[in-house]
C-alpha positions as a Markdown table, in Angstrom:
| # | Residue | x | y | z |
|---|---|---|---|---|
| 1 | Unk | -4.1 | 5.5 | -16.5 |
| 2 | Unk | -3.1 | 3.0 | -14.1 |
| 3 | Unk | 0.1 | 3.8 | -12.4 |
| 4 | Unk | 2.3 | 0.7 | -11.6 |
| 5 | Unk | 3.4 | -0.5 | -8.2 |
| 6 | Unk | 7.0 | -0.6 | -6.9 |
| 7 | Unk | 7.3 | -4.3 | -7.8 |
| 8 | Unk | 6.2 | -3.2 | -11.8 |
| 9 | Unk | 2.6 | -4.8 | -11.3 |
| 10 | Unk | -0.8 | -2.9 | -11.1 |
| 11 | Unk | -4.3 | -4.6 | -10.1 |
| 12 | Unk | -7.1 | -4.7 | -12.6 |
| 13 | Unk | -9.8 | -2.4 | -13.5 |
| 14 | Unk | -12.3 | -4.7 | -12.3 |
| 15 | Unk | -10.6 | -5.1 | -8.5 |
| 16 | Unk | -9.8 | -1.1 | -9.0 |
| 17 | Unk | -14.0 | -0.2 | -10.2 |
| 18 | Unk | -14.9 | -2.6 | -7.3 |
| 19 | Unk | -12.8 | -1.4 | -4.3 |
| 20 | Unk | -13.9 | 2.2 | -5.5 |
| 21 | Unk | -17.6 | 0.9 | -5.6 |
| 22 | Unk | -17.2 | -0.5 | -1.9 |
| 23 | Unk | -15.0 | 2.6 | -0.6 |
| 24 | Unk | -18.0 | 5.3 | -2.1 |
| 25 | Unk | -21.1 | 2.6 | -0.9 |
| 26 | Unk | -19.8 | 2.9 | 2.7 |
| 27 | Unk | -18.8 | 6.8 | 3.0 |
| 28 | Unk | -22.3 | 7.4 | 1.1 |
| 29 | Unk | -23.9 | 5.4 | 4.5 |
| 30 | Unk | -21.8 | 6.9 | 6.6 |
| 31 | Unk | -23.7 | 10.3 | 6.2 |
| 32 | Unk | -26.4 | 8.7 | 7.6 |
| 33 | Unk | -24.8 | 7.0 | 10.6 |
| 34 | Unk | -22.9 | 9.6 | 12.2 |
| 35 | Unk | -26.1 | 11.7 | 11.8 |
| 36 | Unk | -28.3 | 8.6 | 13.6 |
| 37 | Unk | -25.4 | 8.7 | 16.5 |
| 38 | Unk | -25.5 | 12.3 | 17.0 |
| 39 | Unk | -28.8 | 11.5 | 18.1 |
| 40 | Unk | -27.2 | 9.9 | 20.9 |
| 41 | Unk | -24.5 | 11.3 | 21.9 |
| 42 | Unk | -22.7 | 14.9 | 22.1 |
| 43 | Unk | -21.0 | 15.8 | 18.8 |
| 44 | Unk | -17.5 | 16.3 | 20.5 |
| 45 | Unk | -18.1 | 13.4 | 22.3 |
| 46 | Unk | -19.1 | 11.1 | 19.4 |
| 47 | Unk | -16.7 | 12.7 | 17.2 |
| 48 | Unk | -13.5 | 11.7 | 19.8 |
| 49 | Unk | -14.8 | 8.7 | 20.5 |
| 50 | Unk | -15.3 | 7.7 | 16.8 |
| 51 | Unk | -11.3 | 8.6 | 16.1 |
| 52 | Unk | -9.8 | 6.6 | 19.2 |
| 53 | Unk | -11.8 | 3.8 | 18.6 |
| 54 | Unk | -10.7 | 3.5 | 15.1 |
| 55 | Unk | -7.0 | 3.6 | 16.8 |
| 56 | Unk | -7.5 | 0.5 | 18.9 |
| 57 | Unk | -9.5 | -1.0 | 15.4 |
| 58 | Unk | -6.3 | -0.5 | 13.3 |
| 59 | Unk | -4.0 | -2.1 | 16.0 |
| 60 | Unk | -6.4 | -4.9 | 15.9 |
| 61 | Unk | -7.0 | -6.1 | 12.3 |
| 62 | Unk | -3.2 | -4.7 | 11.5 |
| 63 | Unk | -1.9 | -8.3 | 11.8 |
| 64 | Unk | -4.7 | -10.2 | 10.2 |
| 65 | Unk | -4.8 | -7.8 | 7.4 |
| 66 | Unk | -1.0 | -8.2 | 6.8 |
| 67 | Unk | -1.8 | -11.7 | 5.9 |
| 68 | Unk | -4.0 | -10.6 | 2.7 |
| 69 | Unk | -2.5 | -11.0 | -0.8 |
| 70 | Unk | -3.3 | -7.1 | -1.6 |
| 71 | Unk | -1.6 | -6.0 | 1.5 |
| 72 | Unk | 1.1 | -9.0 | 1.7 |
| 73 | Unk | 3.0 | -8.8 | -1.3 |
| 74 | Unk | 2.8 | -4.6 | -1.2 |
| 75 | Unk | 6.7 | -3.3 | -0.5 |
| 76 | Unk | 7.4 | -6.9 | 0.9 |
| 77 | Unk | 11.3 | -6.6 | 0.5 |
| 78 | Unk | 11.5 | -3.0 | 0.2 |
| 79 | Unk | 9.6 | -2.9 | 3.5 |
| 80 | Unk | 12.1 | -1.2 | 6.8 |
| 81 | Unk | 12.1 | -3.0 | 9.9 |
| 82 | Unk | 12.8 | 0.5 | 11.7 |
| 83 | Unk | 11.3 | 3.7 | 11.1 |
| 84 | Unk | 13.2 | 7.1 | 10.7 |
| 85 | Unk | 11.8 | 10.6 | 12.8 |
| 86 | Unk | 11.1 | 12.0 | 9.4 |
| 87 | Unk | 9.0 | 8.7 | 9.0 |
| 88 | Unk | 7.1 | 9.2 | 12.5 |
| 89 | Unk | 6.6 | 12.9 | 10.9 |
| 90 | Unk | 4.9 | 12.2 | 8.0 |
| 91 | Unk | 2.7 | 9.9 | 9.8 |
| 92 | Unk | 2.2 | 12.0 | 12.3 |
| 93 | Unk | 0.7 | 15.2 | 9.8 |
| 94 | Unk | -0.6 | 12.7 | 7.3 |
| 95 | Unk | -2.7 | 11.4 | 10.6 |
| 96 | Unk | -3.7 | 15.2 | 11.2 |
| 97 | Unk | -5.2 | 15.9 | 7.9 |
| 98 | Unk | -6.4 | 13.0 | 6.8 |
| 99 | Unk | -7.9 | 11.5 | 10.2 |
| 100 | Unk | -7.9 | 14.3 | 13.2 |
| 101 | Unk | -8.9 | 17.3 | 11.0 |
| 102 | Unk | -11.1 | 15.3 | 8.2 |
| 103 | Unk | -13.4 | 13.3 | 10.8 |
| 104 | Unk | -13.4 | 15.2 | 13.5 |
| 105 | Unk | -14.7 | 18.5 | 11.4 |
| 106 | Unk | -17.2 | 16.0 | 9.3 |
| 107 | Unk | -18.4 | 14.9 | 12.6 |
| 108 | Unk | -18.9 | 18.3 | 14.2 |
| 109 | Unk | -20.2 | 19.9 | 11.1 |
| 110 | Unk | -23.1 | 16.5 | 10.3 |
| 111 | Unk | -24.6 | 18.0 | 13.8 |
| 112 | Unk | -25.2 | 21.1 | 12.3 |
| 113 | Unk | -26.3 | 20.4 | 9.0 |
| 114 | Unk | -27.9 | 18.6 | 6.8 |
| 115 | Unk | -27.0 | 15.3 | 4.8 |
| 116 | Unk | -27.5 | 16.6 | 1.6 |
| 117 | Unk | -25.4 | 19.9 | 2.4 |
| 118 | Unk | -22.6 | 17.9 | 3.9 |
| 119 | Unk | -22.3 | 15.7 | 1.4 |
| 120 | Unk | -22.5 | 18.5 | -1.0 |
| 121 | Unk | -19.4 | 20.4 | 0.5 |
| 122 | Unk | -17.2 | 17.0 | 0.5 |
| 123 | Unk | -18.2 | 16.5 | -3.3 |
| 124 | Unk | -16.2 | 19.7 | -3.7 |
| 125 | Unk | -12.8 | 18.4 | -2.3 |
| 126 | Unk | -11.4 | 17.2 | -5.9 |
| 127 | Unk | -11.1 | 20.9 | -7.1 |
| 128 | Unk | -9.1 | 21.3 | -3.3 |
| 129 | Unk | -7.4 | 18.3 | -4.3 |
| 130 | Unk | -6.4 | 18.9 | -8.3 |
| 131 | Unk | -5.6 | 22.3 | -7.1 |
| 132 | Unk | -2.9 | 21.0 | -4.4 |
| 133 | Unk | -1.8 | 18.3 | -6.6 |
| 134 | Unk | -0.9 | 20.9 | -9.3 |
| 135 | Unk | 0.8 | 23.3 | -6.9 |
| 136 | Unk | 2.7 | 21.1 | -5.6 |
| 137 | Unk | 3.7 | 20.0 | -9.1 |
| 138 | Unk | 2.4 | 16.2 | -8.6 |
| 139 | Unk | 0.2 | 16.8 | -11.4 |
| 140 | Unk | 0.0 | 18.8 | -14.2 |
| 141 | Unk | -3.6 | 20.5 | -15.2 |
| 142 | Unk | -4.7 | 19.6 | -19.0 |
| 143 | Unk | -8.0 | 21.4 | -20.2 |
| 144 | Unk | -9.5 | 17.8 | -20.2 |
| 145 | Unk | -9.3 | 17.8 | -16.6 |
| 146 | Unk | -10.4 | 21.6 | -16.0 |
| 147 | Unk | -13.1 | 21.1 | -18.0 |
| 148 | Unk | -14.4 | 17.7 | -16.1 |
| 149 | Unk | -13.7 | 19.2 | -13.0 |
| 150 | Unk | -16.2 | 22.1 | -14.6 |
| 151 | Unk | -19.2 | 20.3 | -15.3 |
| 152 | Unk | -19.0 | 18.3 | -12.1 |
| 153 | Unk | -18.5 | 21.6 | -10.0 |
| 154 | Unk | -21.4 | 22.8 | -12.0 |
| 155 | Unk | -23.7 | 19.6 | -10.6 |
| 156 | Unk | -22.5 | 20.5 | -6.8 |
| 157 | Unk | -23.4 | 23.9 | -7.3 |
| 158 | Unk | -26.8 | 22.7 | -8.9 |
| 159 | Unk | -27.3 | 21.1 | -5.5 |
| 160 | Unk | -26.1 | 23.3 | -3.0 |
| 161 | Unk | -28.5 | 25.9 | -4.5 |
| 162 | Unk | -31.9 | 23.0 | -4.4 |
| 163 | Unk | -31.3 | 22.6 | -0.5 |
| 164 | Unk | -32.6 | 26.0 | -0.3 |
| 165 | Unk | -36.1 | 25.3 | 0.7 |
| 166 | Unk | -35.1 | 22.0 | 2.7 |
| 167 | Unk | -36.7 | 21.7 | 5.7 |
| 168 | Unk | -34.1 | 21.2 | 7.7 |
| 169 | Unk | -31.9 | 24.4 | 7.1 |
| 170 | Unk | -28.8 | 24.0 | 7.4 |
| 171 | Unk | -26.7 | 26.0 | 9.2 |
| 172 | Unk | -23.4 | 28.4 | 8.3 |
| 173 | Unk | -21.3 | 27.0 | 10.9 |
| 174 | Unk | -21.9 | 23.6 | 10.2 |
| 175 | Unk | -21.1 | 24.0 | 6.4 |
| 176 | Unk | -17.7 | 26.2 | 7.2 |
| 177 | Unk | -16.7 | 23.3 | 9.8 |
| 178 | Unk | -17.6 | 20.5 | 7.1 |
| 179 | Unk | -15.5 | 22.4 | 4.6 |
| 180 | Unk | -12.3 | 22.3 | 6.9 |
| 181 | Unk | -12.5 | 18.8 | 7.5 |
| 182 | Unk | -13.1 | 18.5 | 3.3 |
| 183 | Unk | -9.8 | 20.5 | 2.8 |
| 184 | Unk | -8.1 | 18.8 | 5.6 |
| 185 | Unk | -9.1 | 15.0 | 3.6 |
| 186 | Unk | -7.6 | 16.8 | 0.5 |
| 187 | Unk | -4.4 | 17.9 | 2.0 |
| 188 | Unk | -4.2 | 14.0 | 3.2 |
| 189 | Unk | -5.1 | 13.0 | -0.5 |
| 190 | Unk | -2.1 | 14.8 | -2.0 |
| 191 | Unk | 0.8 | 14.9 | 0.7 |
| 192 | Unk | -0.1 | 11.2 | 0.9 |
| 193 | Unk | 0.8 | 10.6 | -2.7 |
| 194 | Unk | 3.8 | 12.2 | -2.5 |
| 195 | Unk | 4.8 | 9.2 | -0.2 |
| 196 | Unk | 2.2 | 6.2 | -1.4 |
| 197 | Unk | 5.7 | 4.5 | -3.0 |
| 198 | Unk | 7.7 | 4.9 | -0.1 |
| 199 | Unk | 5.1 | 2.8 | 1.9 |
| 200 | Unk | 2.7 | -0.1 | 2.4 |
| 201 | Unk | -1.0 | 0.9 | 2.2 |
| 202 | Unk | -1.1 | -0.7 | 5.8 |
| 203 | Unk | 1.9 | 0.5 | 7.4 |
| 204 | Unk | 0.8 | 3.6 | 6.5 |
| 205 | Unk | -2.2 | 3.8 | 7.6 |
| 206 | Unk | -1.8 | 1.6 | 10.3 |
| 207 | Unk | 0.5 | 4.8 | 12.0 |
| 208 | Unk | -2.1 | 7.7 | 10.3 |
| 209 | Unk | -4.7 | 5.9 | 13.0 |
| 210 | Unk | -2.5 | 5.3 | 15.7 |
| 211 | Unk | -0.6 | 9.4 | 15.6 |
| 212 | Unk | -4.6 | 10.5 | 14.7 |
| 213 | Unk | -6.3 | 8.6 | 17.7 |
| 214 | Unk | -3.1 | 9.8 | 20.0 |
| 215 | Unk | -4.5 | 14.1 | 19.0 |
| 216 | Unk | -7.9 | 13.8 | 19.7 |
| 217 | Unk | -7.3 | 11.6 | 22.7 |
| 218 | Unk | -6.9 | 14.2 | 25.3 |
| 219 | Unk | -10.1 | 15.8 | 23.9 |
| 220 | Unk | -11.6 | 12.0 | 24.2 |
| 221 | Unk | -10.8 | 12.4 | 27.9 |
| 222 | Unk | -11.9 | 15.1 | 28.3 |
| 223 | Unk | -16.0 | 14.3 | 27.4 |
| 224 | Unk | -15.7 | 10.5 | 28.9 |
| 225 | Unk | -15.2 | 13.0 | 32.4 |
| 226 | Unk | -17.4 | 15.2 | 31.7 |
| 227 | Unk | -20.5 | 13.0 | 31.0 |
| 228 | Unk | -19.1 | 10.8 | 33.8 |
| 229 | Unk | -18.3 | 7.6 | 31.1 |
| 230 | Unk | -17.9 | 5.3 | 33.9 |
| 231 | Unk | -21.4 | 5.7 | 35.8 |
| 232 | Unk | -23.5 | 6.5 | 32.4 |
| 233 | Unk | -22.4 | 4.2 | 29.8 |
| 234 | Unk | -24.9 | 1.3 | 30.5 |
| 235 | Unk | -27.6 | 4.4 | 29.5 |
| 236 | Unk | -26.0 | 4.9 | 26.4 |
| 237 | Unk | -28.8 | 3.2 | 23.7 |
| 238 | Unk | -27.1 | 0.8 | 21.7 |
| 239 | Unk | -27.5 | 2.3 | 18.5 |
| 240 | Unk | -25.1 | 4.9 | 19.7 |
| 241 | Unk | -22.4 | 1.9 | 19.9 |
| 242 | Unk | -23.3 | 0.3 | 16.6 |
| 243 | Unk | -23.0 | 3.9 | 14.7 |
| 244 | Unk | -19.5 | 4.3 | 16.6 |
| 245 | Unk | -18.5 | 0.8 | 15.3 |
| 246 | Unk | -19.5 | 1.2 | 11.9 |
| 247 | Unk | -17.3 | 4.9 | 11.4 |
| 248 | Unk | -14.6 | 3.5 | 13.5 |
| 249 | Unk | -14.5 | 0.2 | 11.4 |
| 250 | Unk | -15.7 | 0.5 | 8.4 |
| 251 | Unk | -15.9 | 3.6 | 7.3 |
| 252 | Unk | -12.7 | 5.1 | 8.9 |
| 253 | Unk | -10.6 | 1.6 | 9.2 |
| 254 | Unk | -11.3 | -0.5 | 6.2 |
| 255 | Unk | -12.5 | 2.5 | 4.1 |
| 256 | Unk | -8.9 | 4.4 | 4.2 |
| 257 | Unk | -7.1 | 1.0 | 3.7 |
| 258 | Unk | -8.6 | 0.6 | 0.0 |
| 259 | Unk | -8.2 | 4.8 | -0.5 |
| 260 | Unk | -4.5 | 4.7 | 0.5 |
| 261 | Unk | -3.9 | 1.7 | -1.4 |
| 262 | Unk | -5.9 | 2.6 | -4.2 |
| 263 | Unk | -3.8 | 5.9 | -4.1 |
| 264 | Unk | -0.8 | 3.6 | -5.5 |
| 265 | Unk | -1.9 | 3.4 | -8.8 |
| 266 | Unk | -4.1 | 6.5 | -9.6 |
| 267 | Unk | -3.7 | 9.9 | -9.5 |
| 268 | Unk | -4.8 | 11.6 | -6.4 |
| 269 | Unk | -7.7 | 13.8 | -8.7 |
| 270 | Unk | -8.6 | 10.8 | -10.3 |
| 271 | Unk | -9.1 | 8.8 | -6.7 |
| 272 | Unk | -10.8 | 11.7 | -5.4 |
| 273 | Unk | -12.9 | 12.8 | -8.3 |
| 274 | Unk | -15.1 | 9.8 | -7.4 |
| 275 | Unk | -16.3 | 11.9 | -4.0 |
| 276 | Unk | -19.0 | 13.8 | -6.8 |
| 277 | Unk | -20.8 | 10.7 | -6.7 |
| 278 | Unk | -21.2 | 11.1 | -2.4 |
| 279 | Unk | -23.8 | 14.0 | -3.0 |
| 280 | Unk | -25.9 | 11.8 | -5.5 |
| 281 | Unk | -25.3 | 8.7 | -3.1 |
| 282 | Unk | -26.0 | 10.5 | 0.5 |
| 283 | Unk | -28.6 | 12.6 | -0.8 |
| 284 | Unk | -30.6 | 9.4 | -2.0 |
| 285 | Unk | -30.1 | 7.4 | 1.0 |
| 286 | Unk | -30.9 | 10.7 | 3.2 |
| 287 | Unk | -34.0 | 10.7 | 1.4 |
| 288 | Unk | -35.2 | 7.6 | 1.8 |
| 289 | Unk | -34.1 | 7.2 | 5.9 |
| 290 | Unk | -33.8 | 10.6 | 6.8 |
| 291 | Unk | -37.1 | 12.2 | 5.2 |
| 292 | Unk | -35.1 | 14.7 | 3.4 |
| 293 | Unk | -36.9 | 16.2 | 0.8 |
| 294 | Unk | -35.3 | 15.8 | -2.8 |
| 295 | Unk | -36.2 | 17.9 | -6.0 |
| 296 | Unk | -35.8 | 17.8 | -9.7 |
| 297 | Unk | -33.0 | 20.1 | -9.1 |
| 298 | Unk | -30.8 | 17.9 | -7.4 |
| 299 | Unk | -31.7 | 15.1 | -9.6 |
| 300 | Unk | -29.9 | 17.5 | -12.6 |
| 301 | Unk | -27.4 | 18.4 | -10.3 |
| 302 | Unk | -26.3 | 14.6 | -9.3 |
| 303 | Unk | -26.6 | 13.5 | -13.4 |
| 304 | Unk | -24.0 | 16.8 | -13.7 |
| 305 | Unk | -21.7 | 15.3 | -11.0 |
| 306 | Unk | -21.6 | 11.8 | -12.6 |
| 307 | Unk | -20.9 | 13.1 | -16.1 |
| 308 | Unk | -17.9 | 15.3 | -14.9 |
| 309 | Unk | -17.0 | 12.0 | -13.2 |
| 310 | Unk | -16.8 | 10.5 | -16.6 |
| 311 | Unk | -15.1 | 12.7 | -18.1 |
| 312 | Unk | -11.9 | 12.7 | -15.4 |
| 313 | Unk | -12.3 | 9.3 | -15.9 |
| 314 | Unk | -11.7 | 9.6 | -19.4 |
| 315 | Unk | -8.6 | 11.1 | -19.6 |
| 316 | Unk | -6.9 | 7.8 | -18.7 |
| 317 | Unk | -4.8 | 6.3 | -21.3 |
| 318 | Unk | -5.3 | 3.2 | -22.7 |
């Protein structure tokens, strides 16, 4: 079901199915461009730089997107002038999870592994995610759920065990590091929705950026010294900067503006149930850029995903 704003209004399904469609289109390529720029550069070094420049991309379009009707008219009277510590806190750990751990562990662990595998291990974060939500008694666990939940685990599973005979073996450390940032996204998904009312999709992840950019920054530092930034940039090929544009903007920036405010009016399994369809997604595009080899296996597996998909998605009332 949808779940109403503040103000009593909700969007339609068709902006909802399209702002989902957009947000999966450009994680789905993002697989593929943090794996082209860690062709280029260091993964701690791209994986810093990718979170402080999405910082500095935040402050900029903050004002501009302000002006949109979906962001405008969100909380516009409700909205404080003046921010509480408690406030800065939840920013401040929301922007751990969600931004620090989740990209800088996706980036790390793409350098280690395949595509397929990564995309494999963050199709698994809606089980993370209904499990937290249920814990934390945000949402309660029917069997319709549990048993769409099943048959989409069972498609990930499907696919984690074709990669097998890939030919680019992935690696243990690169799965266990993609996995924490997966479970770090997840703890994002549901502490965030605990607050989504309290807060304007921008605001909010306007100061996620901003307290997410301000962790890693030291570690940013840190690799522009020790590749000596100043003296070797103009070496740097320019694919390198276009990959770091495109996950700072698009799929870090604009991508967790239409999650968060998408999180107003859907549950946080529901939202994040739509990650099974990143495995089917990456895993196609992987294949066709990447020369990743596919099977009939993962062709089952990826049918299994979406129809667990469908089934979470059927549980809305109507």
């Amino acid at each position: 079901m949808l779940i109403e704003s503040p103000n009593g209004r909700a969007p339609s399904r068709a902006a909802i199915a399209i702002s989902i469609s957009l947000l999966m289109a450009i994680w789905a390529i993002n697989f593929l461009v943090v794996k082209v720029g860690l062709r280029h550069l260091p993964a701690l070094t791209f994986a810093s730089f990718r979170i402080v420049a999405a910082g500095f991309f935040m402050l900029a379009i903050a004002p501009l997107c302000r002006r949109l009707p979906m962001f405008s008219s969100e909380n516009r009277e409700s909205r404080p002038s003046t921010y509480s510590l408690n406030d800065y806190w939840i920013f401040a750990y929301l922007g751990l999870f969600g931004v620090s751990i989740n990209q800088f562990c996706f980036t790390i662990g793409l350098r280690y592994t395949s595509v397929t595998h990564s995309s494999i291990i963050v199709g698994m974060a809606p089980i993370y995610t209904l499990t937290l939500a249920v814990l934390l008694r945000l949402e309660r666990l029917t069997w319709r759920k549990a048993v769409g939940m099943a048959i989409a685990f069972t498609g990930v599973a499907i696919l984690a065990s074709s990669t097998g005979m890939s030919q680019h073996s992935p690696t243990l450390l690169g799965d266990a590091v993609t996995m924490c940032g997966s479970l770090g996204f997840s703890m994002y998904v549901v502490l965030g929705k605990r607050v989504a009312a309290k807060y304007d999709p921008l605001t909010m992840t306007t100061w996620n950026f901003i307290f997410g950019a301000l962790i890693v920054l030291p570690i940013a530092l840190q690799q522009a010294v020790s590749i000596h930034f100043l003296q070797t940039w103009r070496f740097i090929p320019w694919q390198a900067w276009a990959c770091l544009a495109f996950t700072g903007l698009f799929s870090s920036v604009l991508a967790y503006l239409f999650y968060f405010w998408l999180l107003r009016y859907l549950e946080a399994s529901q939202l994040a149930s739509f990650s099974y369809l990143l495995p089917v997604s990456a895993s196609a595009l992987s294949i066709l850029f990447l020369g990743e080899r596919g099977s009939y296996l993962e062709l089952l597996g990826g049918a299994l995903a979406l129809a667990g998909v469908y089934w979470i998605e059927s549980t809305r009332n109507h």
